[in-house]
KOLVEXDO-759504 format. One record per residue: x, y, z of N, C-alpha, C in turn. Coordinates in nm, 4 decimals, padded with zeros to 6 digits. Layout:
REM residues N
<node n_xx="X" n_yy="Y" n_zz="Z" ca_xx="X" ca_yy="Y" ca_zz="Z" c_xx="X" c_yy="Y" c_zz="Z"/>
...
END
This chain:
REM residues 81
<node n_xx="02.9711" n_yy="-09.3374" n_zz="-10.1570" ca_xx="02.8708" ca_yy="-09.3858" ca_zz="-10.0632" c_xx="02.7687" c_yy="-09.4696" c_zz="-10.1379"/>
<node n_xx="02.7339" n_yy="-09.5815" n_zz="-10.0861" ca_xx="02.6247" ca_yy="-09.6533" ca_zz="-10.1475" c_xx="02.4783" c_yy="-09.6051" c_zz="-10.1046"/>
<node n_xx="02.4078" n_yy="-09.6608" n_zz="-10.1528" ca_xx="02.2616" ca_yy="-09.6416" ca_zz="-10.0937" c_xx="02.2136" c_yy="-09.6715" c_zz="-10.0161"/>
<node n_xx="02.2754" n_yy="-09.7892" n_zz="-09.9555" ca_xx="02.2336" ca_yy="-09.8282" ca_zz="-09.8155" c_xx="02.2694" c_yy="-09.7425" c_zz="-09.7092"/>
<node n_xx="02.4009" n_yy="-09.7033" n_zz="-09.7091" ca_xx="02.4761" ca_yy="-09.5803" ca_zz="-09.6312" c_xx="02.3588" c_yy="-09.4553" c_zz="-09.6153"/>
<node n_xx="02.2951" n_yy="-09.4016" n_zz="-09.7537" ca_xx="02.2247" ca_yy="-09.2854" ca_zz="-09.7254" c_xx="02.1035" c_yy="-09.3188" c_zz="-09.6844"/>
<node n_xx="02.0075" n_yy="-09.4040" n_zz="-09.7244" ca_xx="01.9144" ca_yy="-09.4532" ca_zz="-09.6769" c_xx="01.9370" c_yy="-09.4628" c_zz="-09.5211"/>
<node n_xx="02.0111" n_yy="-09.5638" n_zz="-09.4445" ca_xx="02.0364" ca_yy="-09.5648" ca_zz="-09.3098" c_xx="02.1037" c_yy="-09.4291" c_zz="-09.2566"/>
<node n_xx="02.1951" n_yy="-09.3305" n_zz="-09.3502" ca_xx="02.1896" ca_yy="-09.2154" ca_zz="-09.2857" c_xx="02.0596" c_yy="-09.1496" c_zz="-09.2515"/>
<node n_xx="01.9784" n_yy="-09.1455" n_zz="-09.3627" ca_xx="01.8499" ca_yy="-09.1071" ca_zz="-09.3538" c_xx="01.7160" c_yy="-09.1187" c_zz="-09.2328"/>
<node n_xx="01.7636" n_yy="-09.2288" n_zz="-09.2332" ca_xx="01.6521" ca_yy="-09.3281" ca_zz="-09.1187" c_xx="01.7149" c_yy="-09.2912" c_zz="-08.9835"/>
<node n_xx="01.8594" n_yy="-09.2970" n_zz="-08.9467" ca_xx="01.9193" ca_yy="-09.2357" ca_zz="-08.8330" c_xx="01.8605" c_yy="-09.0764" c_zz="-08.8177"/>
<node n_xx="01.8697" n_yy="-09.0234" n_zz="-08.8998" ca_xx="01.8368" ca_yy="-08.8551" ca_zz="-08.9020" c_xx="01.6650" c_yy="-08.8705" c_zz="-08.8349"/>
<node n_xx="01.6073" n_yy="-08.9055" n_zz="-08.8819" ca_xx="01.4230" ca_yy="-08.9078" ca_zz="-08.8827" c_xx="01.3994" c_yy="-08.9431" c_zz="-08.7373"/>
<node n_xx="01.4932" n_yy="-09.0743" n_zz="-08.7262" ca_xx="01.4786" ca_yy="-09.1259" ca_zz="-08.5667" c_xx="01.5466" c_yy="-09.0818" c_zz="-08.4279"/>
<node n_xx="01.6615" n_yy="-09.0337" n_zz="-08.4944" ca_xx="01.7062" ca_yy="-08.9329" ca_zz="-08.3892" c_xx="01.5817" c_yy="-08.8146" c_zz="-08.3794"/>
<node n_xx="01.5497" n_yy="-08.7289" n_zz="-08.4307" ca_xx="01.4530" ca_yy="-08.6778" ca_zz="-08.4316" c_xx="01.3440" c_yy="-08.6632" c_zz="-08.3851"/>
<node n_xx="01.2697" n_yy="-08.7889" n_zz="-08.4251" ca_xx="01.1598" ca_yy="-08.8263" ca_zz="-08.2843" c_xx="01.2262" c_yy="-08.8532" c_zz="-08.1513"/>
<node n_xx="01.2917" n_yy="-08.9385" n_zz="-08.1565" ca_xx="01.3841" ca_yy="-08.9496" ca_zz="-07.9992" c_xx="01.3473" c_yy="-08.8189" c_zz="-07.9222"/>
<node n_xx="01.4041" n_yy="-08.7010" n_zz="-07.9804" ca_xx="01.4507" ca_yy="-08.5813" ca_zz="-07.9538" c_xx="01.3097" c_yy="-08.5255" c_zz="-07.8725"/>
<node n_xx="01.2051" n_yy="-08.5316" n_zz="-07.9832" ca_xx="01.0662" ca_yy="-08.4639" ca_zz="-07.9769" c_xx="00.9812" c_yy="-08.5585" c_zz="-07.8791"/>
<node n_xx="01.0042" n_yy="-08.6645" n_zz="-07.8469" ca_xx="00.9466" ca_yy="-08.7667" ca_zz="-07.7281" c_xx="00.9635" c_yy="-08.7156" c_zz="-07.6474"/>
<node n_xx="01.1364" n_yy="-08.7411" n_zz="-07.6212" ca_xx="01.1496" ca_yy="-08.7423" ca_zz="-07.4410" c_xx="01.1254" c_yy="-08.5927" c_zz="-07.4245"/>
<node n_xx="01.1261" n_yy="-08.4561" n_zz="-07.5552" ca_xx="01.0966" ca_yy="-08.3695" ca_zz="-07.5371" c_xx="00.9412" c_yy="-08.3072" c_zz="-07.4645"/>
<node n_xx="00.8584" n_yy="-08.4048" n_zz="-07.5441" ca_xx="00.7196" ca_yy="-08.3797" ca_zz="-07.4873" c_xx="00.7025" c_yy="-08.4440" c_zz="-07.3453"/>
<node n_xx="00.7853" n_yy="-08.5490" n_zz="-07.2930" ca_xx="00.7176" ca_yy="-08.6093" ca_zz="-07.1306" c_xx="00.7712" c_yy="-08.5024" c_zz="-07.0333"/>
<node n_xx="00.6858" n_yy="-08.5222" n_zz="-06.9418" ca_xx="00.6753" ca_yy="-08.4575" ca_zz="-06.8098" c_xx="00.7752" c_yy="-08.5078" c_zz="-06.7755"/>
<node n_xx="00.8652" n_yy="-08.3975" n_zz="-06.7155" ca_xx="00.9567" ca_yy="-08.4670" ca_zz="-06.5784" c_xx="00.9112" c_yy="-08.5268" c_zz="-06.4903"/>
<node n_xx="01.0024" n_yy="-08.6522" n_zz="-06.3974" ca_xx="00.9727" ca_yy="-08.7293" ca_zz="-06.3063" c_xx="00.9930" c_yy="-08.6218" c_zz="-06.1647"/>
<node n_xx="01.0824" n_yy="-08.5657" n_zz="-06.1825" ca_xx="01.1258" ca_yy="-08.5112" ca_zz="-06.0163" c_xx="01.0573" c_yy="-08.3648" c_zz="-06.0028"/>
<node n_xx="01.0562" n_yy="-08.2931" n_zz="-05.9037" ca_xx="00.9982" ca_yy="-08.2232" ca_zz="-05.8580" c_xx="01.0717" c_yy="-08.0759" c_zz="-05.8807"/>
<node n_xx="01.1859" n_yy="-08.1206" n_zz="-05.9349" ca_xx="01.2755" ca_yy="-07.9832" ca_zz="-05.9940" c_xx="01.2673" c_yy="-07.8542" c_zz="-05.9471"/>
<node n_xx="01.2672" n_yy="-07.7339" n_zz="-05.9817" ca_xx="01.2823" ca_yy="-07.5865" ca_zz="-05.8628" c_xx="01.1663" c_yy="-07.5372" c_zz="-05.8511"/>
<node n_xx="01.0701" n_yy="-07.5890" n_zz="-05.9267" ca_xx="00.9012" ca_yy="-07.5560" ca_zz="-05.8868" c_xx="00.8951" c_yy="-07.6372" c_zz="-05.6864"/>
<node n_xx="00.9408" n_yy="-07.7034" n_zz="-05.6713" ca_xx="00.9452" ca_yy="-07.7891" ca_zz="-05.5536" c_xx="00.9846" c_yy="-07.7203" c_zz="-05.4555"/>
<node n_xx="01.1032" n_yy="-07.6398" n_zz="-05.4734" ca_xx="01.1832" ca_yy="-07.5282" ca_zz="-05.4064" c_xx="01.0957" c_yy="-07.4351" c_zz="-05.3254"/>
<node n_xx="00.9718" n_yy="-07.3682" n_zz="-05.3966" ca_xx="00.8652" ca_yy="-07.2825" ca_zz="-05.4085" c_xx="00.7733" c_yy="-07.2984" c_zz="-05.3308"/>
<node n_xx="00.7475" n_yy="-07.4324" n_zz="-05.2915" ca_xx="00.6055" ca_yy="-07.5273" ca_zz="-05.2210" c_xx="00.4875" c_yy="-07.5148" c_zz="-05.3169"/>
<node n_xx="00.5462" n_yy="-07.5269" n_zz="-05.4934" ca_xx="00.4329" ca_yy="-07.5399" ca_zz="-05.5680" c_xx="00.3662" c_yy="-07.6714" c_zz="-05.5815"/>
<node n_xx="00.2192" n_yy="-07.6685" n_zz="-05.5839" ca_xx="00.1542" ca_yy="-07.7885" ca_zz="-05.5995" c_xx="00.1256" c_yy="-07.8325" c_zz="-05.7520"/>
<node n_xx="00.1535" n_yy="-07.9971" n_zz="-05.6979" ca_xx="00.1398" ca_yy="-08.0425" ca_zz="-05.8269" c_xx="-00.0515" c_yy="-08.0251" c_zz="-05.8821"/>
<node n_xx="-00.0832" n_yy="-07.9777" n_zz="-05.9819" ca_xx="-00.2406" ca_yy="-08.0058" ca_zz="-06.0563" c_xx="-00.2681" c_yy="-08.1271" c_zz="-06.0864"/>
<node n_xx="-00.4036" n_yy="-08.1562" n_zz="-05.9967" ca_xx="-00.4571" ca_yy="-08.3243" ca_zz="-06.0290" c_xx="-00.5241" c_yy="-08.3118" c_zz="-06.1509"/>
<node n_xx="-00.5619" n_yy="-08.1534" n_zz="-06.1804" ca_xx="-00.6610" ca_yy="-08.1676" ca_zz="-06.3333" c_xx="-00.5942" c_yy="-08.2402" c_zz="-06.4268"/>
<node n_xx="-00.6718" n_yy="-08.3092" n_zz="-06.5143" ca_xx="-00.6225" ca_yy="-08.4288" ca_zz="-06.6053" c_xx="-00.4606" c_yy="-08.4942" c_zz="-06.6165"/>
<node n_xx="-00.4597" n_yy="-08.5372" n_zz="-06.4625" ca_xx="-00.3254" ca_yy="-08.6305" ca_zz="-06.4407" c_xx="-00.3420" c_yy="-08.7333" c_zz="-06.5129"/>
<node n_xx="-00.4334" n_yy="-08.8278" n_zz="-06.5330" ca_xx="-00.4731" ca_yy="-08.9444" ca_zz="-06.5671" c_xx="-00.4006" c_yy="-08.9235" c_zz="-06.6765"/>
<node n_xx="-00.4856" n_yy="-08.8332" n_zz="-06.7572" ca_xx="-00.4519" ca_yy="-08.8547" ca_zz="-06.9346" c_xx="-00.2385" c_yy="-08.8420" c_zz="-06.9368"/>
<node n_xx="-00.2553" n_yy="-08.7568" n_zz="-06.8265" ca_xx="-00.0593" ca_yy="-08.6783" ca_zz="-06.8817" c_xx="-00.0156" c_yy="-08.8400" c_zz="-06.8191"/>
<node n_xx="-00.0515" n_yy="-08.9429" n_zz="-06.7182" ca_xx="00.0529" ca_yy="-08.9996" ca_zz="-06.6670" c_xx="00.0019" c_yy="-09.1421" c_zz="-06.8424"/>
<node n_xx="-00.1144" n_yy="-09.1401" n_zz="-06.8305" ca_xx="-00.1074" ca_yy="-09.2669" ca_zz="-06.9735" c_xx="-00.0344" c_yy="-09.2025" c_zz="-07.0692"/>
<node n_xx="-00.0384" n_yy="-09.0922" n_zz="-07.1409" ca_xx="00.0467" ca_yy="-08.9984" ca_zz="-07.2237" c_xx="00.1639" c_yy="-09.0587" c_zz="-07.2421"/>
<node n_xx="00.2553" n_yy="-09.0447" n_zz="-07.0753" ca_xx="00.3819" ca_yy="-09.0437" ca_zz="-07.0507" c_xx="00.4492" c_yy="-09.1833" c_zz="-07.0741"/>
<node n_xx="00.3267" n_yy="-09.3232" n_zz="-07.0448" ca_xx="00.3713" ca_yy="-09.4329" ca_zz="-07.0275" c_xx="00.4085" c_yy="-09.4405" c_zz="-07.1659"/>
<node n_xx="00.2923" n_yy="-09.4263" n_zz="-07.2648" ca_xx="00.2995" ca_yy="-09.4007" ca_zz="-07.3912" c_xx="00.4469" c_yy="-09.3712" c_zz="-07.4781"/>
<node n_xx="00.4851" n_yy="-09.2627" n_zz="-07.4160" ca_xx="00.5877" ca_yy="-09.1632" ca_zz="-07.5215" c_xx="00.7058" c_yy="-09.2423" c_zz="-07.4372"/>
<node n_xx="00.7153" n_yy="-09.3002" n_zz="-07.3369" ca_xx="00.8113" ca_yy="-09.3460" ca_zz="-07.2633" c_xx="00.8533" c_yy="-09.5064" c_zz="-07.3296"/>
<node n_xx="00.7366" n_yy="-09.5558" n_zz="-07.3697" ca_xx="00.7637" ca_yy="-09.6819" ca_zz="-07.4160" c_xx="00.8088" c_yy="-09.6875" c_zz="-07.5779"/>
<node n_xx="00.7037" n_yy="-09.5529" n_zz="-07.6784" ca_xx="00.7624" ca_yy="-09.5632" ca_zz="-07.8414" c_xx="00.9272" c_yy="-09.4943" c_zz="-07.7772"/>
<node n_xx="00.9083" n_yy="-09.4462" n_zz="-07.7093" ca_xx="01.1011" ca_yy="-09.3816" ca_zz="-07.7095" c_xx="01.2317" c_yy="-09.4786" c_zz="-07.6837"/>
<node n_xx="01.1898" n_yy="-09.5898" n_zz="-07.6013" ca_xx="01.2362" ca_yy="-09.6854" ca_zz="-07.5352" c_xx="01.2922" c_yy="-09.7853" c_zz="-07.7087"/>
<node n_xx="01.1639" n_yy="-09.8029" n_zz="-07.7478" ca_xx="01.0912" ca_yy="-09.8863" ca_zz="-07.8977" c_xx="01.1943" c_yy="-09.8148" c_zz="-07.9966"/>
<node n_xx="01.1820" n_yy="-09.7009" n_zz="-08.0072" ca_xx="01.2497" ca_yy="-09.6349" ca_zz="-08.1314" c_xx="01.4400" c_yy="-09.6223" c_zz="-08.0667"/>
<node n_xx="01.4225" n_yy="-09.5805" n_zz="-07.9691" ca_xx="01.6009" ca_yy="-09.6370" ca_zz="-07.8928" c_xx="01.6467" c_yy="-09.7601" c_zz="-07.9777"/>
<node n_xx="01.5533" n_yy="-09.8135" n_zz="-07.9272" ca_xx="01.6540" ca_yy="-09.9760" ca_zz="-07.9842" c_xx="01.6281" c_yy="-10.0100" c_zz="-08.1406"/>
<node n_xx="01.5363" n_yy="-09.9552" n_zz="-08.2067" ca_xx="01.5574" ca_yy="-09.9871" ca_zz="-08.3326" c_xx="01.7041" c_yy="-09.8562" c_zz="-08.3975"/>
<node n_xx="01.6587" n_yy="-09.7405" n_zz="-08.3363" ca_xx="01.8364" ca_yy="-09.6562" ca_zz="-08.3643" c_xx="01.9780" c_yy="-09.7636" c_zz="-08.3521"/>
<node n_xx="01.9198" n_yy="-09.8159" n_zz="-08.1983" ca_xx="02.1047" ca_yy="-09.8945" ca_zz="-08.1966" c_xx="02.1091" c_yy="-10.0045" c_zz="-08.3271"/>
<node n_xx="02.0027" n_yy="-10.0602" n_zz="-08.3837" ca_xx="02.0305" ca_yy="-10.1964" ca_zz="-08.4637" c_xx="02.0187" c_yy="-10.0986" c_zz="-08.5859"/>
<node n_xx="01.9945" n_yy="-10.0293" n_zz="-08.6471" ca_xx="02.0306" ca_yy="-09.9568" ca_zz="-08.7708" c_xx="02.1304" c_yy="-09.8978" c_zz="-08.7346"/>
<node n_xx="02.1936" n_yy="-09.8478" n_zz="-08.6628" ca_xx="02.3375" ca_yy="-09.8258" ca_zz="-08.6023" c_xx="02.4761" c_yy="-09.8853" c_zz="-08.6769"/>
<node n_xx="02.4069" n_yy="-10.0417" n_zz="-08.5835" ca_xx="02.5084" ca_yy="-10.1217" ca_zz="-08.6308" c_xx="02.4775" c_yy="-10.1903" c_zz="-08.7177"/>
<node n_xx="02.3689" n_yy="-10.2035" n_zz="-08.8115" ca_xx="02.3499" ca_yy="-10.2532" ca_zz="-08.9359" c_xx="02.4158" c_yy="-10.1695" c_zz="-09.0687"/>
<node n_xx="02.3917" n_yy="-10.0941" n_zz="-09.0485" ca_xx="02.5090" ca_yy="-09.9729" ca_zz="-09.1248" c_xx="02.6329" c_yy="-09.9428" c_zz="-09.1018"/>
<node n_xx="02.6872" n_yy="-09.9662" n_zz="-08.9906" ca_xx="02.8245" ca_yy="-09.9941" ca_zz="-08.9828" c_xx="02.8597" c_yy="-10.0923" c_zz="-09.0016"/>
<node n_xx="02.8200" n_yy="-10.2530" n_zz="-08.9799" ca_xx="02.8579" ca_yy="-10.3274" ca_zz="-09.0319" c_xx="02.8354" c_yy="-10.3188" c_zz="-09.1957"/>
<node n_xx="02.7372" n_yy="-10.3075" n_zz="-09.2323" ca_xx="02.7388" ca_yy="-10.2954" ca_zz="-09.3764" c_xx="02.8678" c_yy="-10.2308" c_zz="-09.4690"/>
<node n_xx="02.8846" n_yy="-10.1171" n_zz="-09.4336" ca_xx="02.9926" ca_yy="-10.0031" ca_zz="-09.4765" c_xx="03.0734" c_yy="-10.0785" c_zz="-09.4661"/>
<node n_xx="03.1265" n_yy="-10.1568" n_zz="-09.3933" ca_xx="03.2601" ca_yy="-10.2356" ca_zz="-09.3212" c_xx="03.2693" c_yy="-10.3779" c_zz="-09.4584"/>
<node n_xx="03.1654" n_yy="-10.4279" n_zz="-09.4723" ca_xx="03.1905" ca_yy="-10.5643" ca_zz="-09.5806" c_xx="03.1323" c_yy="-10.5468" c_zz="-09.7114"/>
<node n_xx="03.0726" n_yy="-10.3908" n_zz="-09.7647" ca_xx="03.0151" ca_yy="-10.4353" ca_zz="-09.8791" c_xx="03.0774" c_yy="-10.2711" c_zz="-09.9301"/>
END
């Protein structure tokens, strides 16, 4: 294995990772089996959770696509060098 291989293994590992812990921290969109119940949603500090969400929704989006291009920057690599 070269160094580029572990390095980009490396960087895949870290970023999968956050991926993981993002979409882990946002609020669900749907109303799921709390809904079932006739539980109400809490307006106390919606504001902050819905900017939060735009937030973690957009670095997740951001860090998605830098995963796919180290993806295939490392597979192509492996492939010609």
């Amino acid at each position: 294995m070269q160094a580029f291989e572990i390095i980009g293994g490396i960087l895949l590992i870290l970023m999968a990772i956050a991926i993981i812990i993002m979409v882990l921290m946002q609020e669900g969109k749907g109303g799921g089996a709390a809904a079932l119940g006739g539980a109400q949603p809490q307006s106390y500090g919606k504001n902050r959770a819905k900017t939060l969400d735009v937030l973690l929704s957009k670095y997740t989006k951001v860090i998605g696509a830098v995963f796919l291009v180290v993806t295939f920057l490392v597979w192509i690599l492996s492939i010609y060098f």
